[in-house]
C-alpha positions in Angstrom: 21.9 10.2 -37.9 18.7 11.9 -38.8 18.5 15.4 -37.9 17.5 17.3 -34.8 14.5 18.8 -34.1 14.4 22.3 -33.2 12.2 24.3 -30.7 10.9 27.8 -31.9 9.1 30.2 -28.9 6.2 32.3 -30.5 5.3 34.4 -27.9 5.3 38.1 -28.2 5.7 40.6 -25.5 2.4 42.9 -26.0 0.5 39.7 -25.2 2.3 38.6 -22.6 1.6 42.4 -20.9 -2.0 42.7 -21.3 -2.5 39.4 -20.3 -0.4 39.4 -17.1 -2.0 42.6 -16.8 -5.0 41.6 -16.3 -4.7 38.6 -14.6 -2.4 40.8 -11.8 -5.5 43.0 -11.2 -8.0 40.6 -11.1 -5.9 38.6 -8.3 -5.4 41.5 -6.5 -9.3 42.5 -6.4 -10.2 39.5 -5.6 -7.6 39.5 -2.4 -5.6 36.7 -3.8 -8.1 34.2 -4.5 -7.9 34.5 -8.4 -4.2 33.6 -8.2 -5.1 30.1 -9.5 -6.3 30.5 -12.5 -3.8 33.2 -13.0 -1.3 30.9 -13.1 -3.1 28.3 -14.8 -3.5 30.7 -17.9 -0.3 31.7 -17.8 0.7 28.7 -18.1 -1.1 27.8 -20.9 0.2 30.5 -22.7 4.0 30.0 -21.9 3.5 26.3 -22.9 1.6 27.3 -26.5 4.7 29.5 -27.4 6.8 26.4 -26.8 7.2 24.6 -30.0 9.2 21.6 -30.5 9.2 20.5 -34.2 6.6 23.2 -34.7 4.7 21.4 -32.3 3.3 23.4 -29.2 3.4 21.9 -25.4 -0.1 21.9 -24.2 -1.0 22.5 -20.3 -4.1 20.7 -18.8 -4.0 22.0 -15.3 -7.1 23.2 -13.4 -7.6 25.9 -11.1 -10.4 24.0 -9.1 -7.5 21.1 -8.7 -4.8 24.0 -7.3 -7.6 25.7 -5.1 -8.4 22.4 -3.5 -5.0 21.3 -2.9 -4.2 25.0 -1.7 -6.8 24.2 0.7 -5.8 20.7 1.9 -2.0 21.8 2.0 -3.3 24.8 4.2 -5.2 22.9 7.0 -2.1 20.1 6.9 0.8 22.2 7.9 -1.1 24.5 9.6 -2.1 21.7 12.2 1.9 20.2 11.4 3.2 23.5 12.6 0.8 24.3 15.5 1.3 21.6 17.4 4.7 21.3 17.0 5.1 25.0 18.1 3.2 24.5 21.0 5.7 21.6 22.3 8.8 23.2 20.9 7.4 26.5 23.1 6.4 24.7 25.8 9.8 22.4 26.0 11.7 26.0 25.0 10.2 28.1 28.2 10.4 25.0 30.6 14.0 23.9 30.1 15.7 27.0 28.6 13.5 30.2 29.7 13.8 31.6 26.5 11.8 31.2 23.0 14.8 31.3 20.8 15.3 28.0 20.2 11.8 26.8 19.4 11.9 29.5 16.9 15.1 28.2 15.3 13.4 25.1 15.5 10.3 25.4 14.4 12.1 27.1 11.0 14.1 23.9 11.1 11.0 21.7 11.1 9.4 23.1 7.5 12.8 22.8 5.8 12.1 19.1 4.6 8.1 20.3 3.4 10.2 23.1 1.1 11.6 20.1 -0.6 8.7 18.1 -0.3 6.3 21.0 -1.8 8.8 21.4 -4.6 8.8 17.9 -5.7 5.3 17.6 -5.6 5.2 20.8 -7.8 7.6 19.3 -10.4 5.7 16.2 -10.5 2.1 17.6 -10.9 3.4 20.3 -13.4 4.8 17.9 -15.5 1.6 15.4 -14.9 -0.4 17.8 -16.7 2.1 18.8 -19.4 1.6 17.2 -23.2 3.8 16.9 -26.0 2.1 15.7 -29.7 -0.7 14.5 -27.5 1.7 12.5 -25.6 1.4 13.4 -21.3 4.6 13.8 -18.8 5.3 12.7 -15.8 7.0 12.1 -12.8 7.1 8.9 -10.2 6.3 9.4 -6.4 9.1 10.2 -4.1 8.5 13.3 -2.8 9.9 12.3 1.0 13.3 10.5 -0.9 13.8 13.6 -2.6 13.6 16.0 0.6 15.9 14.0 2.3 18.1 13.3 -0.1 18.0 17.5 -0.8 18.4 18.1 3.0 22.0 15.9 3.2 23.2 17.2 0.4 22.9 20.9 1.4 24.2 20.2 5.1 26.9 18.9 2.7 27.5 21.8 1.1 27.1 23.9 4.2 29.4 22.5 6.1 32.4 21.9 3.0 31.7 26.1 2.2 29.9 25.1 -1.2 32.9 22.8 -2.5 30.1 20.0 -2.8 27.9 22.2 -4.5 28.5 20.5 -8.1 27.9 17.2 -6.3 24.2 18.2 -4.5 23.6 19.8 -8.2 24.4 16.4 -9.8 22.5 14.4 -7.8 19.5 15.8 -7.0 18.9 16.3 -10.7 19.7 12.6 -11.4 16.9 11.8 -8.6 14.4 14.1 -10.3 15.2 12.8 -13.8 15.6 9.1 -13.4 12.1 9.2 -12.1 10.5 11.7 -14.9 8.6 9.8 -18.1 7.6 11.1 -21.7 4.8 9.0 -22.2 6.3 5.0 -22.2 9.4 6.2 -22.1 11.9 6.9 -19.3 14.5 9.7 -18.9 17.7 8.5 -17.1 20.7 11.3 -16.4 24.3 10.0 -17.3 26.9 11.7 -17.0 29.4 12.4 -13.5 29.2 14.9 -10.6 33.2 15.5 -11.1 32.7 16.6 -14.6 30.8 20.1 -12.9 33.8 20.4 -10.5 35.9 23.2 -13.1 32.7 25.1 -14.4 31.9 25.5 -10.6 35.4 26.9 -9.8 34.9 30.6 -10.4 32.2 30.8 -8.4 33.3 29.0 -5.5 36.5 31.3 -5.8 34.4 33.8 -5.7 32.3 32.9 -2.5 35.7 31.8 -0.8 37.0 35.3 -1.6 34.0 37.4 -0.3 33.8 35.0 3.0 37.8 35.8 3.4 37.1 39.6 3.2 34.3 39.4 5.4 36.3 37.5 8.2 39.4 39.2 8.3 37.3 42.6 8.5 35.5 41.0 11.6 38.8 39.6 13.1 40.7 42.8 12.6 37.7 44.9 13.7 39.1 47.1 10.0 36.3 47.5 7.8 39.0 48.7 5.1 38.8 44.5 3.3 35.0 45.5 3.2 35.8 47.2 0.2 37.2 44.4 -1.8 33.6 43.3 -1.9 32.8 45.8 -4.7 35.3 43.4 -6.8 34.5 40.0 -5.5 30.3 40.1 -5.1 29.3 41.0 -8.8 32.7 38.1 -9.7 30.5 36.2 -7.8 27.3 36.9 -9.6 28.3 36.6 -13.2 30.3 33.6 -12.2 27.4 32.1 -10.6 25.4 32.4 -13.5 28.2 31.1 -16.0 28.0 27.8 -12.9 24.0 27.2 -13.6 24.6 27.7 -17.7 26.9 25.0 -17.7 25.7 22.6 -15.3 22.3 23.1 -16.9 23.5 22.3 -20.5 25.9 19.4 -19.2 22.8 17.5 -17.4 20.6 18.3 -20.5 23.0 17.0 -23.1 23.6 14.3 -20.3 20.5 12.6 -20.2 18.6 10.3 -22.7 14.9 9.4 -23.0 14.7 5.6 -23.7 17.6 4.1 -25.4 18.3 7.2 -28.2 16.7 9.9 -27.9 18.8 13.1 -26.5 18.9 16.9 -26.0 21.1 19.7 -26.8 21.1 22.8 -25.1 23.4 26.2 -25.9 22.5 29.0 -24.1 24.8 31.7 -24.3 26.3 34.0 -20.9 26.7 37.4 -22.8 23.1 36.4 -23.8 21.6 35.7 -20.4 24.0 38.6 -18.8 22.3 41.1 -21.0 18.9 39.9 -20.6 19.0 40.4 -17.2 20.7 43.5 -16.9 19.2 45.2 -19.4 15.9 43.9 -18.8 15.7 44.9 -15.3 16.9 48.4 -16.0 14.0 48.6 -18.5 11.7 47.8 -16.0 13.4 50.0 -13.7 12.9 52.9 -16.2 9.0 52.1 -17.5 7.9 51.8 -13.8 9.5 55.1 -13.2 7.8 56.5 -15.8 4.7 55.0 -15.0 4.6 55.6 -11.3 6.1 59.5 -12.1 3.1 60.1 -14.5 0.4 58.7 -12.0 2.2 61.0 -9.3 2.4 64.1 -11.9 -1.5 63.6 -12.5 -2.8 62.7 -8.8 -0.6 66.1 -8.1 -2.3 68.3 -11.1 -5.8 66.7 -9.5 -5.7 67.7 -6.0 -4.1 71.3 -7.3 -7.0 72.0 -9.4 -9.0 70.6 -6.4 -7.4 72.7 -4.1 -8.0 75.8 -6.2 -11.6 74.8 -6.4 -12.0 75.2 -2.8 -12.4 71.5 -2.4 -11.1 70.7 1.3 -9.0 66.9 1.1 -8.8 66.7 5.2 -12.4 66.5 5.3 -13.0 63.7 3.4 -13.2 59.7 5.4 -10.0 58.4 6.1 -11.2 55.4 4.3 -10.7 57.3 0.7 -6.8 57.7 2.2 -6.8 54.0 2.8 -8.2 52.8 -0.3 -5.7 55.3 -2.1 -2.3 54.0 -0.8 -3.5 50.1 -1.0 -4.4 50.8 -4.9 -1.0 52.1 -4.8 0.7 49.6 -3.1 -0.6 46.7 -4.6 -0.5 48.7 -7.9 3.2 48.9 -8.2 4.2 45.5 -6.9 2.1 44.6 -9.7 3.3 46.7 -12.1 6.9 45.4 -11.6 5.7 41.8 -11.5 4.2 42.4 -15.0 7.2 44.1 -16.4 9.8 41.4 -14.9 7.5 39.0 -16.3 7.9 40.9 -19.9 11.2 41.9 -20.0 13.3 39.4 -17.8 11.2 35.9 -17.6 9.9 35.7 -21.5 13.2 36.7 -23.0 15.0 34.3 -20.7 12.7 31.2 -21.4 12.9 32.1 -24.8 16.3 32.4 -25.2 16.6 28.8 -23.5 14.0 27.3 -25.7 15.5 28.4 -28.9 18.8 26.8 -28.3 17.0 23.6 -27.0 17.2 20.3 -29.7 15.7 17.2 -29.5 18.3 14.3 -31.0 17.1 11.4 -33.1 13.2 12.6 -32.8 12.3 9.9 -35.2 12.9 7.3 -32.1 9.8 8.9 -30.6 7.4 7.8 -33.1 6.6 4.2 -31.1 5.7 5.5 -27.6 2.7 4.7 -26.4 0.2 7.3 -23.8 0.6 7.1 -20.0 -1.8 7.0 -17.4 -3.4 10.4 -16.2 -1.2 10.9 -13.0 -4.1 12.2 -10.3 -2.8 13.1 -6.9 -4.5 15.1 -3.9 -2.6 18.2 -3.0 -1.8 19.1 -6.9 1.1 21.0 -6.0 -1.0 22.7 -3.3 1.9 22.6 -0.7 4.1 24.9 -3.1 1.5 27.3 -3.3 1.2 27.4 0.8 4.5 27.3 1.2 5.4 30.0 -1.9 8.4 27.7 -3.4 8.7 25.6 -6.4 5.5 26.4 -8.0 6.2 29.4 -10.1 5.8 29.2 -13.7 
């Protein structure tokens, strides 16, 4: 068996800050509207710092393609969602005299668009992703997939997460079996049951913490409340342990064309530390930051106020403009830090343990058809799901 092909991530974190940097300011000046080609450079530069067999992924999105589907998504569900509010209200006030139900309702009625928009997402960020040259891409079946993903979470719902392992399987067996590398198609082997144990901790876990939470409301004693300082952060690592190995099972799982296949070993200690650690280093530099802005504004308006400069007479407008900047400034600032100290160590973390079996089986595929589509995953970006990097 020849040997596998490694991936390598290049990216560096100074980059990744004054690039994010920027782009984060630019957005916000522009009220938003820059946010497309934010993401589509971004993009670009997470995919050139992925490098299987040395060989970088390439993204060949366009902004003008996100801002037009944006757009069309937009005026779509905004005429979806008005008119069915204005029956739901209408039916709501007739019949029941309240508006509680059409609200409940009107949530109920954008569930399948969440899946819908996050399909569509997948597909078109994968439609414009190249390997060696060599395009992605996945099939249409945006409406299979949000039905298929609504059943299996009522599923889930209703057996207290007990099918979770089976809505994991099969939703990811829907998405691959329809996803291409060029001529080639991926299929996902492999069997639900085999994510039953690694899914057993955490569903202890979430059975525990429901337990403590009903005998406290049964027994009106808020005394088994505090066995939630043991079972919620059981429950977080162990959920995390669940994704790792459900995420390297379906990867080792599945096969492109007859031989080709994928290795995956990312490590919990790993992925524990990197998000702990990581998110009290943002923590700390966006104390410091926001502490030295504060320090400075303070030594400003004390020297002002020595000068005999008189803040309460100046337009409320300078007041305004002064806590948006800092409003906007620190979301931004944390966005940018998560982004360097959380997302890129994660991602490339996951890319380094990532191998590509029997590569030399890739050599014969042929170039697929440019995948063009209207809404260019324009319904995640209205609906703020499944289109993040």
């Amino acid at each position: 068996m020849a040997a596998a092909l490694g991936t390598d991530f290049i990216g560096r974190k100074g980059a990744l800050f004054g690039l994010a940097l920027r782009l984060s300011i630019l957005t916000v000046v522009t009220l938003g509207f820059y946010r497309f080609w934010m993401k589509t450079r971004l993009r670009r530069w997470y995919w050139s710092a992925i490098r299987p067999g040395g060989h970088p992924l390439e993204y060949t999105g366009d902004p003008l393609e996100k801002l037009l589907g944006f757009l069309i998504a937009v005026v779509f569900l905004s005429f979806y969602i008005g008119v069915f509010n204005l029956i739901l209200m209408f039916f709501s006030f007739s019949y029941l005299g309240d508006n509680f139900v059409a609200y409940a309702a009107s949530f109920v009625i954008v569930i399948p668009f969440i899946f819908f928009a996050q399909y569509r997402a997948r597909r078109y960020m994968l439609a414009r992703t190249r390997w060696r040259g060599i395009r992605f891409g996945l099939e249409p079946g945006a409406w299979g997939y949000a039905w298929r993903a609504m059943v299996y979470w009522a599923l889930t719902i209703v057996t207290l997460g007990a099918l979770w392992p089976l809505m994991t399987f099969r939703l990811e067996k829907f998405r691959t079996d329809r996803t291409w590398f060029g001529s080639a198609r991926l299929h996902q082997g492999g069997r639900w049951t085999a994510l039953i144990l690694p899914a057993l901790p955490a569903l202890l876990s979430l059975w525990g913490t429901l337990g403590l939470g009903l005998v406290a409301a049964v027994t009106e004693d808020p005394t088994p409340m505090l066995g939630l300082l043991l079972t919620l952060p059981l429950l977080g690592i162990a959920w995390v342990h669940y994704r790792l190995r459900a995420l390297r099972y379906l990867t080792e799982t599945k096969r492109l064309g007859q031989d080709v296949g994928l290795t995956l070993h990312p490590r919990l200690g790993r992925v524990l530390a990197i998000t702990v650690f990581g998110h009290l280093l943002v923590g700390l530099f966006l104390g410091l930051i926001l502490g030295g802005v504060g320090v400075a504004v303070g030594i400003v308006l004390g020297i002002g106020a020595a000068g005999g400069v008189d803040f309460e007479a100046l337009p409320p407008w300078v007041f305004v403009i002064a806590g948006m900047v800092a409003y906007f400034g620190g979301f931004i600032l944390w966005d940018v830090l998560r982004q360097v100290f959380v997302r890129m160590p994660l991602l490339a973390h996951y890319v380094a343990t990532l191998e590509i079996d029997n590569a030399h089986a890739l050599a014969p595929l042929a170039q697929r058809e440019r995948d063009d589509f209207a809404d260019a995953g324009g319904f995640a970006e209205a609906l703020d799901v499944g289109a993040a990097l």
